[in-house]
PDB file as gemmi writes it, atoms N, CA and C in Angstrom:
CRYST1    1.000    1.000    1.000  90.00  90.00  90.00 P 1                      
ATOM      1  N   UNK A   1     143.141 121.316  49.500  1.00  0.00           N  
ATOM      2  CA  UNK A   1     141.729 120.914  49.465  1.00  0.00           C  
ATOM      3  C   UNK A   1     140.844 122.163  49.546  1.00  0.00           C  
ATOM      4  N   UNK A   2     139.669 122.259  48.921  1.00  0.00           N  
ATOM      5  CA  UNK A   2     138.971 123.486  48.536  1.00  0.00           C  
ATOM      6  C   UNK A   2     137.742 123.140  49.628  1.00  0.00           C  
ATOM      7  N   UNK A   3     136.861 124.238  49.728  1.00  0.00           N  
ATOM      8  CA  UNK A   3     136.345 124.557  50.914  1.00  0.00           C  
ATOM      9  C   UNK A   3     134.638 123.467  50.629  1.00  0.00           C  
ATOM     10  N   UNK A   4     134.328 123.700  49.197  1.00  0.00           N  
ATOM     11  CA  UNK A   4     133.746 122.696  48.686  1.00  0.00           C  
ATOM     12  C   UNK A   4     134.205 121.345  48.658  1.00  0.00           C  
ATOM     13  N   UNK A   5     135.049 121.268  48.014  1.00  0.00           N  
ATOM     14  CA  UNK A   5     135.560 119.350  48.809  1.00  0.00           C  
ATOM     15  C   UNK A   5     135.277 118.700  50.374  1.00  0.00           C  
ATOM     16  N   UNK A   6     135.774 120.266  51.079  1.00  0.00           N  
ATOM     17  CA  UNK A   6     135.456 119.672  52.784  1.00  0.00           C  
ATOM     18  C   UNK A   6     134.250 119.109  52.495  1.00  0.00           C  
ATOM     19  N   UNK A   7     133.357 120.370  51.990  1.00  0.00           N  
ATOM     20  CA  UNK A   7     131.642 119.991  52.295  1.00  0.00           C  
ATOM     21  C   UNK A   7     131.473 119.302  51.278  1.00  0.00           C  
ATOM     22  N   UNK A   8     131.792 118.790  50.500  1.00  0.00           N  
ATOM     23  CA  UNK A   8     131.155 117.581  49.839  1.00  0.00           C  
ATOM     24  C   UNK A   8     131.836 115.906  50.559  1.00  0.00           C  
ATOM     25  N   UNK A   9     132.717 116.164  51.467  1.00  0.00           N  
ATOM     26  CA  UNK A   9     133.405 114.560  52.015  1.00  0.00           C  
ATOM     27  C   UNK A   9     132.229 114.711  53.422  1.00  0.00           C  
ATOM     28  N   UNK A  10     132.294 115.993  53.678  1.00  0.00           N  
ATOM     29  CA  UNK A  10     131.407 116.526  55.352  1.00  0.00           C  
ATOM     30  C   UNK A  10     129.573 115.510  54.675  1.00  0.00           C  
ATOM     31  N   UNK A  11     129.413 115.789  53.797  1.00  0.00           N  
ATOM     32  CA  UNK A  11     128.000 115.677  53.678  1.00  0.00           C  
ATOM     33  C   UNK A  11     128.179 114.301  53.507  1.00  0.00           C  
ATOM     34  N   UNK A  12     129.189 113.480  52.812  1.00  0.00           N  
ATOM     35  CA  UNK A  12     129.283 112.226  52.988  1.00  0.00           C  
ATOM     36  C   UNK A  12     129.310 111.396  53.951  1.00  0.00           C  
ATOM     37  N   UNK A  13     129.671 112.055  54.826  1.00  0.00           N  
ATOM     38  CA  UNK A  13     129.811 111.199  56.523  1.00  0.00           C  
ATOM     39  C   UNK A  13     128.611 111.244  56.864  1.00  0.00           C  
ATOM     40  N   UNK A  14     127.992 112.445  56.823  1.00  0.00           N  
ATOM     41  CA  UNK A  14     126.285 112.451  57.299  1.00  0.00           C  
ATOM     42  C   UNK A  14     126.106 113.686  58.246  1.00  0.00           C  
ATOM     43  N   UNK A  15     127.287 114.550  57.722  1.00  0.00           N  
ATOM     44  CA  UNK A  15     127.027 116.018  58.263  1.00  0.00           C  
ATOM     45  C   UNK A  15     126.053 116.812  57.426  1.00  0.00           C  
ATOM     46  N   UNK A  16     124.784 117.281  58.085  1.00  0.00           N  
ATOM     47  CA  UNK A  16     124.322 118.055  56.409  1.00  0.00           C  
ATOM     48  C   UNK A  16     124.155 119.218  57.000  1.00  0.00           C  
ATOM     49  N   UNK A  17     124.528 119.461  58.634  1.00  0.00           N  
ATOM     50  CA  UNK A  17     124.068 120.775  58.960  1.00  0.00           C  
ATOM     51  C   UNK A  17     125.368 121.512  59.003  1.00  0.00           C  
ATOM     52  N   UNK A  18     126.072 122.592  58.067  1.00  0.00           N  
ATOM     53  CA  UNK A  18     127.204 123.262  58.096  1.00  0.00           C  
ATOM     54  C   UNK A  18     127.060 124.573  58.425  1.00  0.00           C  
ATOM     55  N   UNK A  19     127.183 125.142  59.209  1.00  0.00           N  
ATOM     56  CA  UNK A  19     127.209 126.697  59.120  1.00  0.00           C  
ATOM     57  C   UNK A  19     128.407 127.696  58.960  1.00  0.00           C  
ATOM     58  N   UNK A  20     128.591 128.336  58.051  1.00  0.00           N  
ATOM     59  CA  UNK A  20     129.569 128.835  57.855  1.00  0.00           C  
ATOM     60  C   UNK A  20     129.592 130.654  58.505  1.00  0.00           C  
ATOM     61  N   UNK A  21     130.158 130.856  59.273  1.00  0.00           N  
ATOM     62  CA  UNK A  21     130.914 132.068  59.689  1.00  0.00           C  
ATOM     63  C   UNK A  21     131.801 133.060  59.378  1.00  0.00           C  
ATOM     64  N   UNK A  22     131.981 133.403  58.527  1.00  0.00           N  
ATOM     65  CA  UNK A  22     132.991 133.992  58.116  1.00  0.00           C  
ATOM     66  C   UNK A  22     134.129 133.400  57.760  1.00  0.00           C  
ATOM     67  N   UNK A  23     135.271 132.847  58.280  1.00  0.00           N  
ATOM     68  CA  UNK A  23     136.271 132.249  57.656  1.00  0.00           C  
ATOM     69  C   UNK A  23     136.187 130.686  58.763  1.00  0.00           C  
ATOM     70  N   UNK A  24     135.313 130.696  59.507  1.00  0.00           N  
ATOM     71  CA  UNK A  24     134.919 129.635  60.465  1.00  0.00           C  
ATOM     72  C   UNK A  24     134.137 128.913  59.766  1.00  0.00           C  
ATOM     73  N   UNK A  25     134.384 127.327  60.587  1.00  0.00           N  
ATOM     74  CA  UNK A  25     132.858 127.064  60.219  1.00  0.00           C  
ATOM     75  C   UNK A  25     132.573 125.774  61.303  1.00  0.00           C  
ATOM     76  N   UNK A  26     131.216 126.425  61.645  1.00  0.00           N  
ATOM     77  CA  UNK A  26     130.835 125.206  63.005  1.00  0.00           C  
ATOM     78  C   UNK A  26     129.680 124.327  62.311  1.00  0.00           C  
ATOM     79  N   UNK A  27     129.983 122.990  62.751  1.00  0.00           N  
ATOM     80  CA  UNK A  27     129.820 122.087  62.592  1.00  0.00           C  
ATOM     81  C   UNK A  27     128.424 121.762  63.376  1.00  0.00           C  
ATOM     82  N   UNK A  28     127.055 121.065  63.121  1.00  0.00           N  
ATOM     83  CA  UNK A  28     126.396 120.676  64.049  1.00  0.00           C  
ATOM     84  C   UNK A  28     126.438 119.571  64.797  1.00  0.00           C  
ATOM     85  N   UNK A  29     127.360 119.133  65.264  1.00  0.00           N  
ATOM     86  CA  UNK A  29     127.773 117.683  64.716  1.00  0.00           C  
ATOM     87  C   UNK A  29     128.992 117.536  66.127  1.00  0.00           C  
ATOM     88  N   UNK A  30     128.854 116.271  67.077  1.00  0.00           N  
ATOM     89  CA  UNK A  30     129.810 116.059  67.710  1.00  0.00           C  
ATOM     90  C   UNK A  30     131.146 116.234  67.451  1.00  0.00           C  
ATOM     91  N   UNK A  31     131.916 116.544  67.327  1.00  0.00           N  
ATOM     92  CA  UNK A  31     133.842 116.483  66.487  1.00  0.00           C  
ATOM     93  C   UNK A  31     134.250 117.447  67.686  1.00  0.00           C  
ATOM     94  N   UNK A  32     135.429 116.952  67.676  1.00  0.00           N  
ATOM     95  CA  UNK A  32     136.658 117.722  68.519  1.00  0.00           C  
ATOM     96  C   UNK A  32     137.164 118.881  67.982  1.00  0.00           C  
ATOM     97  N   UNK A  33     137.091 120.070  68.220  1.00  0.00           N  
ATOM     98  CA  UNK A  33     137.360 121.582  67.136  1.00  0.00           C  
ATOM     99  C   UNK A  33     138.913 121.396  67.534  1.00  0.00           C  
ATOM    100  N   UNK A  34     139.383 122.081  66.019  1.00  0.00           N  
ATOM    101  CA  UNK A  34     140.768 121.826  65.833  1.00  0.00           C  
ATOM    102  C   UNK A  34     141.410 123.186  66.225  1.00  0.00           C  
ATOM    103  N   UNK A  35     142.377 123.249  66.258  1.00  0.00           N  
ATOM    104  CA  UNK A  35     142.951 124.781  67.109  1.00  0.00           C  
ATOM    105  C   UNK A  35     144.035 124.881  65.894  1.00  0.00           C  
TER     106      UNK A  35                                                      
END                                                                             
């Protein structure tokens, strides 16, 4: 899955705030961060 797919299924749920970090990316958004 490509990094664009995440963010196009992410924006579908009703995430629209993404911030991307370098190879991170935080979420504005309640979710459990994955390790």
């Amino acid at each position: 899955m490509t990094v664009r797919e995440i963010i196009k299924i992410l924006k579908q749920d009703g995430l629209k705030d993404i911030d991307f970090n370098g190879s991170h990316i935080q979420y504005k958004h309640p979710i459990k961060p994955r390790s």
